[in-house]
PAKE-408235 format. One record per residue: chain; residue in three letters; x, y, z of N, C-alpha, C in turn. Coordinates in nm, 3 decimals, decimal comma, padded with zeros to 5 digits, always signed. Layout:
BEGIN
+--------+--------+---------+---------+---------+---------+---------+---------+---------+---------+---------+
| chaine | residu |     npx |     npy |     npz |    capx |    capy |    capz |     cpx |     cpy |     cpz |
+--------+--------+---------+---------+---------+---------+---------+---------+---------+---------+---------+
|      A |    ala |       X |       Y |       Z |       X |       Y |       Z |       X |       Y |       Z |
...
+--------+--------+---------+---------+---------+---------+---------+---------+---------+---------+---------+
! end
This chain:
BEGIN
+--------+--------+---------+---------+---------+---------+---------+---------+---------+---------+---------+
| chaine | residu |     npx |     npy |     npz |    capx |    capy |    capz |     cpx |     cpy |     cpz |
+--------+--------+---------+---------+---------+---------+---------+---------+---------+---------+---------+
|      A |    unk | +06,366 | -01,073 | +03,838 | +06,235 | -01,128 | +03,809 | +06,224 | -01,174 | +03,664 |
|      A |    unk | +06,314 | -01,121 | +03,559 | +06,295 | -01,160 | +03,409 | +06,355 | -01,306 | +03,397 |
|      A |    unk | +06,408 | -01,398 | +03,525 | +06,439 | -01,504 | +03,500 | +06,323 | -01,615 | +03,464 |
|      A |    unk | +06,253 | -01,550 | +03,546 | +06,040 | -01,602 | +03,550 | +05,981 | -01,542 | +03,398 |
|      A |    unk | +06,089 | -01,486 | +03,342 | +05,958 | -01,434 | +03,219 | +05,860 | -01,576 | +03,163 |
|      A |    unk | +05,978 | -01,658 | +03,119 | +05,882 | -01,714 | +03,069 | +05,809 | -01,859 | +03,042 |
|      A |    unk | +05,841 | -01,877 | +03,244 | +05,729 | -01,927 | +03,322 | +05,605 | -01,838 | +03,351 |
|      A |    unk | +05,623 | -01,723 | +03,343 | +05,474 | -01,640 | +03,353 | +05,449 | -01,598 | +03,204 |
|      A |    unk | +05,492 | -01,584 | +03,118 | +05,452 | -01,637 | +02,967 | +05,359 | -01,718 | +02,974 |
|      A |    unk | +05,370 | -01,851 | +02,975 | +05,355 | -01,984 | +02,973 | +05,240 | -02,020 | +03,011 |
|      A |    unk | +05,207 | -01,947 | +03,160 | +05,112 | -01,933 | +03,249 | +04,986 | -01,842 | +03,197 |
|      A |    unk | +05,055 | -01,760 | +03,152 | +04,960 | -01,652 | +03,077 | +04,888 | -01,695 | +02,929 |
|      A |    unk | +04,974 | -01,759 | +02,918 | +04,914 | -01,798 | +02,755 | +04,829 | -01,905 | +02,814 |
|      A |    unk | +04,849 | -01,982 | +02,877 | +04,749 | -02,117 | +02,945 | +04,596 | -02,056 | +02,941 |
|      A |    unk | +04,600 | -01,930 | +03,014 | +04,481 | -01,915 | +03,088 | +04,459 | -01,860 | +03,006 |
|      A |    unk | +04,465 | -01,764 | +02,928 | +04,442 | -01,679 | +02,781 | +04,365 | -01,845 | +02,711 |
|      A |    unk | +04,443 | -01,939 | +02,664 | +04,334 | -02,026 | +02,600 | +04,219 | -02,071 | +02,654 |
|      A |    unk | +04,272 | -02,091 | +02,833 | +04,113 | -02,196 | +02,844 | +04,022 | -02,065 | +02,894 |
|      A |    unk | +04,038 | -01,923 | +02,925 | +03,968 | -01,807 | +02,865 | +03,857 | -01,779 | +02,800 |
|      A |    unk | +03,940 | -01,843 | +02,623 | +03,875 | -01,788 | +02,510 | +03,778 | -01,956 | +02,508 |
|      A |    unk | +03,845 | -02,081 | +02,595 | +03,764 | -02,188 | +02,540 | +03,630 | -02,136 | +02,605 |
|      A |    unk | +03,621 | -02,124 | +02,731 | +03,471 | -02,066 | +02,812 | +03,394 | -01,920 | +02,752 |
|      A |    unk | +03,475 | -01,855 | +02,686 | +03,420 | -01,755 | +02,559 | +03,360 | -01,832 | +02,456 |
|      A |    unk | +03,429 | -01,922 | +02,375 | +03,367 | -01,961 | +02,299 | +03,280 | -02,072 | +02,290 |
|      A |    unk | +03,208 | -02,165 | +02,426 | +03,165 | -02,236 | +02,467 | +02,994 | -02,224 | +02,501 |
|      A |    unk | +03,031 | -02,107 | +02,549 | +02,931 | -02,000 | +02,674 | +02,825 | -01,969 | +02,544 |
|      A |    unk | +02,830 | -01,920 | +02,461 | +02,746 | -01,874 | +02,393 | +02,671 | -02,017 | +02,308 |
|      A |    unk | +02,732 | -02,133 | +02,258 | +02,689 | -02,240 | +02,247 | +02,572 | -02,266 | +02,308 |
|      A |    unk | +02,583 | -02,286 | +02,494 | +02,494 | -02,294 | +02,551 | +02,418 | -02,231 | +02,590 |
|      A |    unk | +02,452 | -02,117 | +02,548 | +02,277 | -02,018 | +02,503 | +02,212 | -02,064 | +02,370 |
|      A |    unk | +02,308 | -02,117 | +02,323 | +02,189 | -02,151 | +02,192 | +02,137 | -02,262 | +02,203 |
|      A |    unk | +02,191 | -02,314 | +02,309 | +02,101 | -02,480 | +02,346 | +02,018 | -02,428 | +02,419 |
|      A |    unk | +02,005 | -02,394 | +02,510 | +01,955 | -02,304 | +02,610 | +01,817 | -02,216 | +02,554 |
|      A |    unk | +01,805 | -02,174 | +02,402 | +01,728 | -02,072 | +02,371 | +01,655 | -02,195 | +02,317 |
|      A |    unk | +01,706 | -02,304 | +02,232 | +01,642 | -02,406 | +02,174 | +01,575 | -02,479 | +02,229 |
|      A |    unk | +01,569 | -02,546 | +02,363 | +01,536 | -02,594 | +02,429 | +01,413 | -02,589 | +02,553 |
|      A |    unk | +01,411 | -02,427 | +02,552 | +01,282 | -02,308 | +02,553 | +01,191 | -02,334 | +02,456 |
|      A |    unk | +01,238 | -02,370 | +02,365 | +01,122 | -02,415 | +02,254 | +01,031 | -02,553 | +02,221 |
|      A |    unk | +01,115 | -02,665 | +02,301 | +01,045 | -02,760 | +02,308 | +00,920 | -02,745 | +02,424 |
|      A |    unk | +00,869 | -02,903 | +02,373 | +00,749 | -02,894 | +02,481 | +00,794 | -02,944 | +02,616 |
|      A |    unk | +00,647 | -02,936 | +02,681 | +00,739 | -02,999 | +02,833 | +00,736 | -03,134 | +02,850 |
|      A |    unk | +00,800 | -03,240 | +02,898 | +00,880 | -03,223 | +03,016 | +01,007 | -03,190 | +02,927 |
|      A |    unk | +01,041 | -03,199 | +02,849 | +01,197 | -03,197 | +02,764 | +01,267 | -03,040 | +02,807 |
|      A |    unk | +01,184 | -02,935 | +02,786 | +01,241 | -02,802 | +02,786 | +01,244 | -02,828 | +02,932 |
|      A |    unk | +01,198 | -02,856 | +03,041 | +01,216 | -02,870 | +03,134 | +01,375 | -02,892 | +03,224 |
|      A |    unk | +01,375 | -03,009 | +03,164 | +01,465 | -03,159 | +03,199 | +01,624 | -03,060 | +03,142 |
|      A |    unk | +01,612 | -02,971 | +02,981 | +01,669 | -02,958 | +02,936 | +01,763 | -02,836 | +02,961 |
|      A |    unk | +01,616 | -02,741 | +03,020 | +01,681 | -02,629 | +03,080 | +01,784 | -02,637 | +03,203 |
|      A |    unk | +01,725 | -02,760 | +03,259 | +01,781 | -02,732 | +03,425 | +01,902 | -02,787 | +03,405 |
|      A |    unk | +01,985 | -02,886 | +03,291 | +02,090 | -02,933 | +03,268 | +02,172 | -02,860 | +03,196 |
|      A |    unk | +02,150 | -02,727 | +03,084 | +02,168 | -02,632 | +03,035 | +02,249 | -02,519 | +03,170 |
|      A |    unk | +02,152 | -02,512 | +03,232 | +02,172 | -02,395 | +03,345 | +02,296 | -02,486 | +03,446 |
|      A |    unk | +02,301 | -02,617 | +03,466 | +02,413 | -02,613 | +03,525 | +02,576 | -02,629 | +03,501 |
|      A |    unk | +02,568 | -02,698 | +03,384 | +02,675 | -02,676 | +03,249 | +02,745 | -02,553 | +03,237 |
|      A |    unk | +02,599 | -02,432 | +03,175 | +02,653 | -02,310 | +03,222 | +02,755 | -02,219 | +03,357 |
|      A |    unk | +02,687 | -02,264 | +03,439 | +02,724 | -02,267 | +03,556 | +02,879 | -02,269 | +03,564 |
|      A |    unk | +02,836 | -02,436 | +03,570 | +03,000 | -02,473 | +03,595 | +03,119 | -02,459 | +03,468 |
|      A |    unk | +03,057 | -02,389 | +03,353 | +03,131 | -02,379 | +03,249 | +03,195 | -02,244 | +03,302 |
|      A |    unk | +03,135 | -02,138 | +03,352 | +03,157 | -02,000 | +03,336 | +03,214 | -01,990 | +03,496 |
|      A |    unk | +03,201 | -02,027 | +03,617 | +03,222 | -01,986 | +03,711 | +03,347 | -02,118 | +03,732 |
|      A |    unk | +03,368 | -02,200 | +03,688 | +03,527 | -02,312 | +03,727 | +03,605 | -02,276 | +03,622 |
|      A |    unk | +03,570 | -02,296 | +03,545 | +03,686 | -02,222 | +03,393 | +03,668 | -02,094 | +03,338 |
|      A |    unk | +03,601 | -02,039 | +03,313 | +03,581 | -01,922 | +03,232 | +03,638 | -01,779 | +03,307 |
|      A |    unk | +03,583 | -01,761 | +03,436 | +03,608 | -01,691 | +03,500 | +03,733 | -01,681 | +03,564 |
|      A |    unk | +03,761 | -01,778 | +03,628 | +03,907 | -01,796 | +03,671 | +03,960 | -01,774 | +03,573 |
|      A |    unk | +03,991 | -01,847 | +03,469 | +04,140 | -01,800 | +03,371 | +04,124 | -01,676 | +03,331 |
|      A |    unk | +03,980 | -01,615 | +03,292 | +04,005 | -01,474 | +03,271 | +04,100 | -01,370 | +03,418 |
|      A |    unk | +04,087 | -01,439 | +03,496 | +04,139 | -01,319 | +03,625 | +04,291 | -01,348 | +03,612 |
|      A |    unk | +04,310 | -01,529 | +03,615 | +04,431 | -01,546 | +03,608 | +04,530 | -01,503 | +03,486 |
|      A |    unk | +04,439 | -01,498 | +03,360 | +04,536 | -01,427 | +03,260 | +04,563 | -01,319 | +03,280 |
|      A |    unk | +04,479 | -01,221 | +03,322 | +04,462 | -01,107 | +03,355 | +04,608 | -01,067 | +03,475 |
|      A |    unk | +04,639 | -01,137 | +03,526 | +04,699 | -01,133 | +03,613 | +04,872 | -01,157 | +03,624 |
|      A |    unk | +04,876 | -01,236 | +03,506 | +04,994 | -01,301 | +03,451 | +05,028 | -01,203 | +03,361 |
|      A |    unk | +04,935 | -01,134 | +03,270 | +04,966 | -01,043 | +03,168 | +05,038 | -00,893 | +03,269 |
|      A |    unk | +04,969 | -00,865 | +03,370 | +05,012 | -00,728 | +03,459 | +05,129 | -00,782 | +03,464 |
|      A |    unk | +05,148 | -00,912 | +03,575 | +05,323 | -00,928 | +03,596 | +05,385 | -00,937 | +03,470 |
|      A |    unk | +05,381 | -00,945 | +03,384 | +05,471 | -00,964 | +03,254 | +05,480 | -00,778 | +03,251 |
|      A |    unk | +05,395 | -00,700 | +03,256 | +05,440 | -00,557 | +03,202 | +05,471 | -00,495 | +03,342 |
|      A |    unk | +05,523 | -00,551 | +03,444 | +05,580 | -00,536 | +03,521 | +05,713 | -00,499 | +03,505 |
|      A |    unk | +05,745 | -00,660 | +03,446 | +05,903 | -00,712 | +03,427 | +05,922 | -00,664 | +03,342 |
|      A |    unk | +05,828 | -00,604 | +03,160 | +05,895 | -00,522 | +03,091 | +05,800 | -00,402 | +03,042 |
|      A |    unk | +05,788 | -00,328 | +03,149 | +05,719 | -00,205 | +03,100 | +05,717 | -00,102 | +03,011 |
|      A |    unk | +05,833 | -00,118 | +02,926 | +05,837 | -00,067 | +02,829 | +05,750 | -00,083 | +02,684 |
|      A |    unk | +05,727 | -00,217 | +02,730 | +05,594 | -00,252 | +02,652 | +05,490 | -00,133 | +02,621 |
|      A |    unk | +05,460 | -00,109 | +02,697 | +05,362 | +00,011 | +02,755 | +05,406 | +00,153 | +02,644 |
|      A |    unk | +05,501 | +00,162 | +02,613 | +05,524 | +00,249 | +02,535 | +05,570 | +00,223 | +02,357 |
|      A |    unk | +05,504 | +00,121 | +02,320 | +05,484 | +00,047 | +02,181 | +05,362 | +00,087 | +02,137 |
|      A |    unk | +05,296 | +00,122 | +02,019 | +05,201 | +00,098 | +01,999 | +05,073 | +00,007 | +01,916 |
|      A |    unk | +05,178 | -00,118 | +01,933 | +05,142 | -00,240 | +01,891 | +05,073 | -00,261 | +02,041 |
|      A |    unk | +05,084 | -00,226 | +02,135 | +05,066 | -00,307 | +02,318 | +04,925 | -00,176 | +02,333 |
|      A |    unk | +04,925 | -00,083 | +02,230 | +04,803 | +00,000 | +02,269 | +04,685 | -00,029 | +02,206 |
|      A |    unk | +04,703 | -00,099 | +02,091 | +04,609 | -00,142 | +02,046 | +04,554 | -00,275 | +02,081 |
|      A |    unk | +04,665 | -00,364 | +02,117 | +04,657 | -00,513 | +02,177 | +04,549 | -00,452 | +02,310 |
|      A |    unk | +04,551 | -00,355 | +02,390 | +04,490 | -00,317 | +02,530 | +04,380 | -00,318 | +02,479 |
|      A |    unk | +04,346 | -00,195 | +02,397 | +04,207 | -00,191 | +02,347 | +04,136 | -00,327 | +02,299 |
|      A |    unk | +04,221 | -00,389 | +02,212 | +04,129 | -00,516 | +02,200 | +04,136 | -00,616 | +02,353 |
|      A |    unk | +04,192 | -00,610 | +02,436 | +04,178 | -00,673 | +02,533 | +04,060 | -00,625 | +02,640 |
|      A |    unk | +04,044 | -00,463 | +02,605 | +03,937 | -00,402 | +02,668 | +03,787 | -00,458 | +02,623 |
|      A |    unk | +03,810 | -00,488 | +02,474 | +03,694 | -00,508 | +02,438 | +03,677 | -00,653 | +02,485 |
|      A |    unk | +03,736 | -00,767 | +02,488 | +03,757 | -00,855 | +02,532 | +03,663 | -00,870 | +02,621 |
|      A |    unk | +03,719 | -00,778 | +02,744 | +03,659 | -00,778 | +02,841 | +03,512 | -00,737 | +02,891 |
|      A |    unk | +03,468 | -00,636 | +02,810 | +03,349 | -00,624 | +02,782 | +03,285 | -00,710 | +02,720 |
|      A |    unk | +03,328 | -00,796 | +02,626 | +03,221 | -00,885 | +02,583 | +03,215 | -01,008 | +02,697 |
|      A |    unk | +03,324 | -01,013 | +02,784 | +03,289 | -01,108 | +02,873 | +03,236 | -01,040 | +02,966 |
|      A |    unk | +03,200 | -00,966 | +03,020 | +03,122 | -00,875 | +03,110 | +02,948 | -00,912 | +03,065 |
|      A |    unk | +02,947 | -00,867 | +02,917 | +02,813 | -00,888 | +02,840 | +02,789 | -01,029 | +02,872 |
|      A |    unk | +02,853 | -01,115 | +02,844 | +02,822 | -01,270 | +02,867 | +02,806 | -01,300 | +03,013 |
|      A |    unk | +02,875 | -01,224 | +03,101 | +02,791 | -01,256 | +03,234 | +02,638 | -01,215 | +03,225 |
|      A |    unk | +02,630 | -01,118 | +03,155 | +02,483 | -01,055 | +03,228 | +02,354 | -01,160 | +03,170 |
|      A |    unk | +02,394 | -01,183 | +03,031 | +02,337 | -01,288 | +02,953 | +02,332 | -01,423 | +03,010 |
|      A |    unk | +02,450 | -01,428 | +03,096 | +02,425 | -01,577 | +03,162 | +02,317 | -01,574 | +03,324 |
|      A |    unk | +02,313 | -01,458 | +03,332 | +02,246 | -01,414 | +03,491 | +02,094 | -01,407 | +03,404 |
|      A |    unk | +02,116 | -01,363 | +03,361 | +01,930 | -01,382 | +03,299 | +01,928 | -01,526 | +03,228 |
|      A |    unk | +02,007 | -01,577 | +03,149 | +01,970 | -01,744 | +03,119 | +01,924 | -01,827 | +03,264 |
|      A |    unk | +02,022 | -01,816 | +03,376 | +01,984 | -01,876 | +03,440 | +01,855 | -01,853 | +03,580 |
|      A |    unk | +01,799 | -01,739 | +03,509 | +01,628 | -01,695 | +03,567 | +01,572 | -01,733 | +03,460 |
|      A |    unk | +01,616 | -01,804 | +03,377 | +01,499 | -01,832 | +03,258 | +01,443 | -01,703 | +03,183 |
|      A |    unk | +01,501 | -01,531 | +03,173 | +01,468 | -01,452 | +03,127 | +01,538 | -01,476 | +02,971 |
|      A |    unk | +01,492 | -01,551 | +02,863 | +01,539 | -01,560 | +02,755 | +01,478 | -01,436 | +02,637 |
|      A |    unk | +01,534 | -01,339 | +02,619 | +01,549 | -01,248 | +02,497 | +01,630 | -01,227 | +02,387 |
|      A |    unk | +01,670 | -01,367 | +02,355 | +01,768 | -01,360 | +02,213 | +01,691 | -01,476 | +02,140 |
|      A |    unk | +01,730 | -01,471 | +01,995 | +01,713 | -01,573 | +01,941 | +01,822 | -01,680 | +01,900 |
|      A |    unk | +01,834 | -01,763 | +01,865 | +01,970 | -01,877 | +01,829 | +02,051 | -01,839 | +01,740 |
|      A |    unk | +01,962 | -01,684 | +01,641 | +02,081 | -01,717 | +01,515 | +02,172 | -01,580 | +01,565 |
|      A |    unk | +02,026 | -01,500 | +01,669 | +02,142 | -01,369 | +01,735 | +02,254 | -01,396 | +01,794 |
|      A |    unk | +02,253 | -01,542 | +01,906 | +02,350 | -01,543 | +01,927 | +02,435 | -01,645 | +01,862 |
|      A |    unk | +02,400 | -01,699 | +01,765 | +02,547 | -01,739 | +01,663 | +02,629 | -01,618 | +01,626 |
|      A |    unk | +02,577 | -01,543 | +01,543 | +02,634 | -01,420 | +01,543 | +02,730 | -01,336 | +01,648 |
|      A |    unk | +02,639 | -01,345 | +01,802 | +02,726 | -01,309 | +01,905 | +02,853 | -01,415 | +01,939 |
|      A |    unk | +02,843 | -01,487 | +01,864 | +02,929 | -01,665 | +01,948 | +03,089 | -01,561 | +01,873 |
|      A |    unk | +03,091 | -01,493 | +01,722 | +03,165 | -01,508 | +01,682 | +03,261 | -01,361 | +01,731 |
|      A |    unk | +03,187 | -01,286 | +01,793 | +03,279 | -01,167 | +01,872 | +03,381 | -01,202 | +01,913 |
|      A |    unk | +03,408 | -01,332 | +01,999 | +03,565 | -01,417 | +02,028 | +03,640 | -01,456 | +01,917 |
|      A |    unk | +03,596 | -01,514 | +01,841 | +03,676 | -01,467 | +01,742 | +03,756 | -01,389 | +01,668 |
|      A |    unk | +03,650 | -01,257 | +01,674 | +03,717 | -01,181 | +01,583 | +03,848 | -01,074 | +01,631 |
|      A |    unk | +03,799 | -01,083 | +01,801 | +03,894 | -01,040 | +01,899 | +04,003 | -01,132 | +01,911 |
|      A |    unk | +04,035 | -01,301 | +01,915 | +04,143 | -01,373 | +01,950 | +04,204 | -01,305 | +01,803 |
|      A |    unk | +04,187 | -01,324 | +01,724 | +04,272 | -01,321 | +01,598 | +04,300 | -01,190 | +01,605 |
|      A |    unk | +04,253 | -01,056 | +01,594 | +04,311 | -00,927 | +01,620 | +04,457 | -00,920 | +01,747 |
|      A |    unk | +04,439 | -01,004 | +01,887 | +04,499 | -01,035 | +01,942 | +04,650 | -01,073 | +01,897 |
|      A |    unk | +04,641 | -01,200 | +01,850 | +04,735 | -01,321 | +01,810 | +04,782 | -01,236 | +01,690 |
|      A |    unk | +04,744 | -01,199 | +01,582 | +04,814 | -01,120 | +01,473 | +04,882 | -00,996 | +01,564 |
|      A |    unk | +04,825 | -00,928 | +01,645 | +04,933 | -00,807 | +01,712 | +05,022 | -00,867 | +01,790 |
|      A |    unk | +05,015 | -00,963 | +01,854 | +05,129 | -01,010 | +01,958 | +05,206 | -01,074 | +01,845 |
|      A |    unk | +05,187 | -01,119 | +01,778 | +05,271 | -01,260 | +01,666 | +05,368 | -01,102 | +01,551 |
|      A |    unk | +05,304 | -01,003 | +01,513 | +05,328 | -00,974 | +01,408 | +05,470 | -00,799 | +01,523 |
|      A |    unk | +05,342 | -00,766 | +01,579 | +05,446 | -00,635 | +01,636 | +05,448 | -00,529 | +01,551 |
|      A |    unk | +05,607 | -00,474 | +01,561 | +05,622 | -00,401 | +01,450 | +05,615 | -00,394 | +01,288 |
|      A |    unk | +05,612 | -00,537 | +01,231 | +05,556 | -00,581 | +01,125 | +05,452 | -00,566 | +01,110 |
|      A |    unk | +05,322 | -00,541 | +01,164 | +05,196 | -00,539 | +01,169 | +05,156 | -00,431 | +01,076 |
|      A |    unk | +05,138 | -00,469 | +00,971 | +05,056 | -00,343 | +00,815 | +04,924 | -00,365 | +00,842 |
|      A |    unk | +04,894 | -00,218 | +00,913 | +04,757 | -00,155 | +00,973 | +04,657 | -00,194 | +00,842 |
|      A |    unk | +04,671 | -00,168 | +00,731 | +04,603 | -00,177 | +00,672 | +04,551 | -00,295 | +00,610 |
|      A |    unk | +04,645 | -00,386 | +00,570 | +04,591 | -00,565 | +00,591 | +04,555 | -00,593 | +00,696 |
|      A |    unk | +04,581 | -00,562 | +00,806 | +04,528 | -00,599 | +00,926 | +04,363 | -00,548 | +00,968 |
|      A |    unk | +04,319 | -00,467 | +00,914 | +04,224 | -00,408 | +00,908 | +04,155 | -00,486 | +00,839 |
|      A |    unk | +04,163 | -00,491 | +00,711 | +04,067 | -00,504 | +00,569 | +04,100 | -00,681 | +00,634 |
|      A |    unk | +04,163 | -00,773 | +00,714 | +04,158 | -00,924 | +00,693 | +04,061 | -00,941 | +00,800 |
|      A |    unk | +04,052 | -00,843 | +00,925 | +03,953 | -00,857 | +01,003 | +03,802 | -00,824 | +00,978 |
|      A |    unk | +03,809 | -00,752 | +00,916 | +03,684 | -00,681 | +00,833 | +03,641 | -00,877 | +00,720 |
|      A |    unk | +03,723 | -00,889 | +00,633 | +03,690 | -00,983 | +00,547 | +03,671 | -01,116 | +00,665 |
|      A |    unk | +03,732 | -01,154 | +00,770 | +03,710 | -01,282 | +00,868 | +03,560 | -01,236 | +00,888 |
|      A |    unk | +03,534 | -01,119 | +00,944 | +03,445 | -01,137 | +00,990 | +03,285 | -01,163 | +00,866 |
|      A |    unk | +03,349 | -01,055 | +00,772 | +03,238 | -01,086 | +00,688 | +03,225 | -01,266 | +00,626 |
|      A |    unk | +03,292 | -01,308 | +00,628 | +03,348 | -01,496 | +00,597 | +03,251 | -01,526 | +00,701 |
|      A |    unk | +03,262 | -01,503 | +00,816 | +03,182 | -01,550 | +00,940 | +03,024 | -01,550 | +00,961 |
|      A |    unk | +03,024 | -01,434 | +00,890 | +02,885 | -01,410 | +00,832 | +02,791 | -01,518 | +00,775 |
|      A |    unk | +02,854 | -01,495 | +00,652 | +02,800 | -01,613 | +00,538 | +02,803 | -01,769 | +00,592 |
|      A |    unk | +02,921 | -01,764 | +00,702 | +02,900 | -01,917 | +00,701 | +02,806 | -01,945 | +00,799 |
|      A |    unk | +02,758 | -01,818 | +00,880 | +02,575 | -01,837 | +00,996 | +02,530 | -01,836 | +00,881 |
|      A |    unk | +02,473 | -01,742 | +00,765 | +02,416 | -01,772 | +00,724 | +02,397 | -01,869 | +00,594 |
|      A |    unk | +02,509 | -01,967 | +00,581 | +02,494 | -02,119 | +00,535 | +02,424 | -02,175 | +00,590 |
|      A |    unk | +02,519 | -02,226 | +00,725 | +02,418 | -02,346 | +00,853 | +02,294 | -02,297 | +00,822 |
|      A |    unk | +02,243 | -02,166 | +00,873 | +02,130 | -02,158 | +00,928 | +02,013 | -02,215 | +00,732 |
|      A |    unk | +02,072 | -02,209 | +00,671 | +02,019 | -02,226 | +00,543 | +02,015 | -02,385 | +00,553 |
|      A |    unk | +02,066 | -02,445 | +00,537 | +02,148 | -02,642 | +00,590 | +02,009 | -02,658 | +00,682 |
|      A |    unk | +02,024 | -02,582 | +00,792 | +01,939 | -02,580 | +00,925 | +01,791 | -02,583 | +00,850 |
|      A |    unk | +01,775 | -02,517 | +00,779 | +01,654 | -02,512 | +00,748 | +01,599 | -02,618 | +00,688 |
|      A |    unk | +01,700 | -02,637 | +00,623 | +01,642 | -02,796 | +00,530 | +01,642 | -02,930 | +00,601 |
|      A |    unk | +01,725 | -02,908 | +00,689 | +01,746 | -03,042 | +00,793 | +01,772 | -02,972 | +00,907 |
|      A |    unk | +01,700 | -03,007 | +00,972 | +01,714 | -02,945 | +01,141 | +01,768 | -03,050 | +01,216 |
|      A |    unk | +01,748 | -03,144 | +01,191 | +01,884 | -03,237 | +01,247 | +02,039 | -03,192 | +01,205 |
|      A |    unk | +02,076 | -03,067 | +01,120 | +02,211 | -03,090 | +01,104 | +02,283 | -02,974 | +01,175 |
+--------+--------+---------+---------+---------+---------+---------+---------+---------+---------+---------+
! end
């Protein structure tokens, strides 16, 4: 079966990207979605119901599928080398894949109430939430890329500093935003 490694590599990394693209997409259109709640009618109208099907078909044709299919490609790979399993570069890679998964779990539930029109966030909450994919792909990609090279402690303090970077730059836009709401 290791002759397939890495055609199921290949496969796995595929769906791992278009994954994280419907991760990082999905929350976009909650913020159109929350914005658009705010206009008057007919626009919030017109706007929601095109919002809600975008969503839709963003999260249930791409998003969902590649999450199962990565999901799926990644098992057969620690199939073929299960030894993986006993690294502890692949224990921490799990955990962040756990969390992964919980935040896409959270983004279903958020999308099941967007599309009842139950809106309880605001735009800049979920900019903030947009960047949880983030901070998980790169924890990811530095443990698979780095391995046994991986110095816990830069690795720590660069995720800690991305994220604080990520910060400041919501709260730039949203500063930009203020002065021009066209931008």
């Amino acid at each position: 079966m290791s002759e397939y490694y890495n055609y199921i590599k290949s496969l796995h990394l595929i769906f791992v990207i278009t994954w994280f693209a419907g991760l990082f997409y999905i929350p976009r259109l909650f913020i159109y979605h929350i914005e658009a709640n705010q206009k008057p009618s007919p626009e919030k109208e017109i706007l929601s119901k095109q919002l809600k099907l975008m969503t839709k078909r963003l999260w249930f044709i791409i998003t969902w599928p590649s999450a199962i299919l990565a999901t799926i490609f990644a098992l057969w790979l620690l199939v073929i080398y299960p030894d993986w399993l006993t690294q502890p570069w692949m224990h921490v890679k799990l955990g962040f894949v756990l969390l992964l998964i919980l935040y896409h779990l959270k983004n279903h539930q958020i999308f099941k109430k967007f599309q009842h029109d139950e809106i309880n966030y605001t735009s800049n909450y979920m900019r903030i939430w947009n960047e949880g994919a983030t901070l998980i792909l790169f924890a990811i990609v530095f443990l698979v890329i780095l391995k046994h090279s991986f110095n816990w402690i830069f690795g720590v303090v660069g995720i800690i500093v991305l994220g604080i970077l990520l910060m400041l730059g919501i709260k730039l836009y949203k500063r930009i935003r203020k002065k021009n709401p066209e931008a």
